[in-house]
C-alpha positions as CSV (number, residue, x, y, z in Angstrom):
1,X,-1.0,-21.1,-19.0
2,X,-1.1,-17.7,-16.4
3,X,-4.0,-15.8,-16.9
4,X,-4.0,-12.7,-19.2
5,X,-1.8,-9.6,-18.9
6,X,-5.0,-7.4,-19.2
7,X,-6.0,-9.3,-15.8
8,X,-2.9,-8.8,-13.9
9,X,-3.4,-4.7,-14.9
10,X,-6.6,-5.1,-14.2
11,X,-6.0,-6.6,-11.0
12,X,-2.6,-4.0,-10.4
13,X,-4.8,-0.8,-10.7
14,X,-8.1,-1.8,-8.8
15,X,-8.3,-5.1,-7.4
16,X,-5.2,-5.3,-5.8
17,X,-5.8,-1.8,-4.0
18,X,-8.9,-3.2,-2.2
19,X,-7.2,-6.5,-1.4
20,X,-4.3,-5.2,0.2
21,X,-6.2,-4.5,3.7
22,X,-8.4,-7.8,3.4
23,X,-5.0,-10.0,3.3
24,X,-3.7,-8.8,6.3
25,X,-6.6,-10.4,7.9
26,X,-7.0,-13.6,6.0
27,X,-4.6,-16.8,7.2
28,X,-3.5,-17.9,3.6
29,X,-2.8,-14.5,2.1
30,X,-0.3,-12.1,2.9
31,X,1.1,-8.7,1.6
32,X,4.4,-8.8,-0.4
33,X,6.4,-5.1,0.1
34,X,8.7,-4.8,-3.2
35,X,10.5,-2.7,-5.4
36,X,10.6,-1.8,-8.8
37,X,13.4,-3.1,-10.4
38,X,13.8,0.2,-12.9
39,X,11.6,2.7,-11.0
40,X,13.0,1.9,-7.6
41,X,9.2,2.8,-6.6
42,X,7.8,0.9,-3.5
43,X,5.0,-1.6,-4.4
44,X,2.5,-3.8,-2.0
45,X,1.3,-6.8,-3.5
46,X,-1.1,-9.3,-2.0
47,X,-0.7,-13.0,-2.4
48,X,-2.5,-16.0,-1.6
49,X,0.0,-18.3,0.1
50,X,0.5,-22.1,1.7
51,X,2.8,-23.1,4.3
52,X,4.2,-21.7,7.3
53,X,7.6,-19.4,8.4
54,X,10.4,-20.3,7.3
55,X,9.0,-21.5,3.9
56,X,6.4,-20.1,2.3
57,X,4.6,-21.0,-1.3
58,X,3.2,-18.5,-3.7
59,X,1.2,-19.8,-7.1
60,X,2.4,-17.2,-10.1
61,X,-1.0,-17.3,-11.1
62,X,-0.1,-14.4,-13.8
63,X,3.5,-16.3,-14.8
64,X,6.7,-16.2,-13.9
65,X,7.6,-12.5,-15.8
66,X,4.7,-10.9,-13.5
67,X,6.6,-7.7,-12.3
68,X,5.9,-8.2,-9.0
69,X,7.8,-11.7,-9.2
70,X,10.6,-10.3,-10.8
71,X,10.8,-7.7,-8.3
72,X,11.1,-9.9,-5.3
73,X,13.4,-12.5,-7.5
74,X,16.3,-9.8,-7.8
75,X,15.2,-8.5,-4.0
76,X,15.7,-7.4,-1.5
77,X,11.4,-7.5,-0.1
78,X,9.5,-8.7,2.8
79,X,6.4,-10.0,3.2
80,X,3.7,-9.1,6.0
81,X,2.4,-13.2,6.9
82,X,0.2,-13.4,9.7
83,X,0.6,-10.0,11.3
84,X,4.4,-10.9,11.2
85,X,6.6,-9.0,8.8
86,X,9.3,-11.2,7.5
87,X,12.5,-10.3,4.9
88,X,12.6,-12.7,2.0
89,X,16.1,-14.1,2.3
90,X,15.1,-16.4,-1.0
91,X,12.9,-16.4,-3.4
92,X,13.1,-19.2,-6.3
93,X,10.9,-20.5,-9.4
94,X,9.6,-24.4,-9.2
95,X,7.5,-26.3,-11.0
96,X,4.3,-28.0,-9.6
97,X,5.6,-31.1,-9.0
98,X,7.6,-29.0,-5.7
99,X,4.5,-27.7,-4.4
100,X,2.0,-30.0,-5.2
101,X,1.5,-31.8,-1.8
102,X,1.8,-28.4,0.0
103,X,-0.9,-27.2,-1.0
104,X,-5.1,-27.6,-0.2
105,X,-7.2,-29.8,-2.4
106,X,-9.7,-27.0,-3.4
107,X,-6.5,-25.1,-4.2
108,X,-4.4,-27.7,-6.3
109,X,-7.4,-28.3,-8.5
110,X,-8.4,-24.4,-9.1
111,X,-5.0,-24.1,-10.3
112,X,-5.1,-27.5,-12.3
113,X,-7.7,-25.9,-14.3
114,X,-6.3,-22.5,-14.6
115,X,-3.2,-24.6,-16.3
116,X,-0.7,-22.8,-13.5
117,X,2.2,-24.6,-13.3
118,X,5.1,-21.9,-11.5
119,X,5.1,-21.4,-8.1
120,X,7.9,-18.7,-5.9
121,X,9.1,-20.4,-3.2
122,X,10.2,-17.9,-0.5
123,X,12.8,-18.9,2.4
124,X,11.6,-16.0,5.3
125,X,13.9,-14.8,8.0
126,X,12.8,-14.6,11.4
127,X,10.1,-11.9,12.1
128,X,11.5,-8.5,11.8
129,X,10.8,-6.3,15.0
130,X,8.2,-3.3,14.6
């Protein structure tokens, strides 16, 4: 079960603001650069992710109709992993049973309890020169 839509707007409009400049830092998180699919607005996102370039692992902690998911599924985005900026060249839905061994202990049962069972798995390119 994702966590509430009043959360994620929650989390849209404040959290996500103050976040963005504390995942640039942070090994497992990175910074997801999107657009909206009927807007065409540029949006950042940050993420908590597992796993290493080429293949990266996202939980949809929010579910799989988050806007930001949907954004990157119809593409084109990049993410900004480990002061590395890299275009997503695929980003797919799977279940936990995919990811499971991927990710950290602490991790696997934070989401066990939370009931999160999605996951985006993203296929990166090479780093994109600055």
């Amino acid at each position: 079960m994702p966590l509430p839509r009043s959360v994620a707007r929650f989390n849209k409009r404040f959290t996500n603001r103050l976040a963005e400049p504390l995942a640039r830092r942070f090994s497992n998180f990175a910074v997801v650069h999107h657009r909206g699919r009927r807007s065409g607005r540029p949006y950042l996102t940050p993420v908590n992710c597992f796993g290493d370039a080429p293949t990266v692992v996202v939980a949809l902690t929010y579910g799989v109709q988050a806007d930001w998911a949907q954004n990157v599924l119809t593409g084109p985005a990049t993410i900004e992993l480990r002061a590395h900026t890299h275009q997503i060249t695929v980003a797919e839905v799977v279940g936990r049973d995919e990811t499971w061994g991927s990710l950290p202990r602490l991790v696997r049962c934070v989401l066990r309890v939370l009931g999160i069972r999605d996951f985006l798995r993203l296929s990166l390119s090479a780093p994109i020169a600055s």
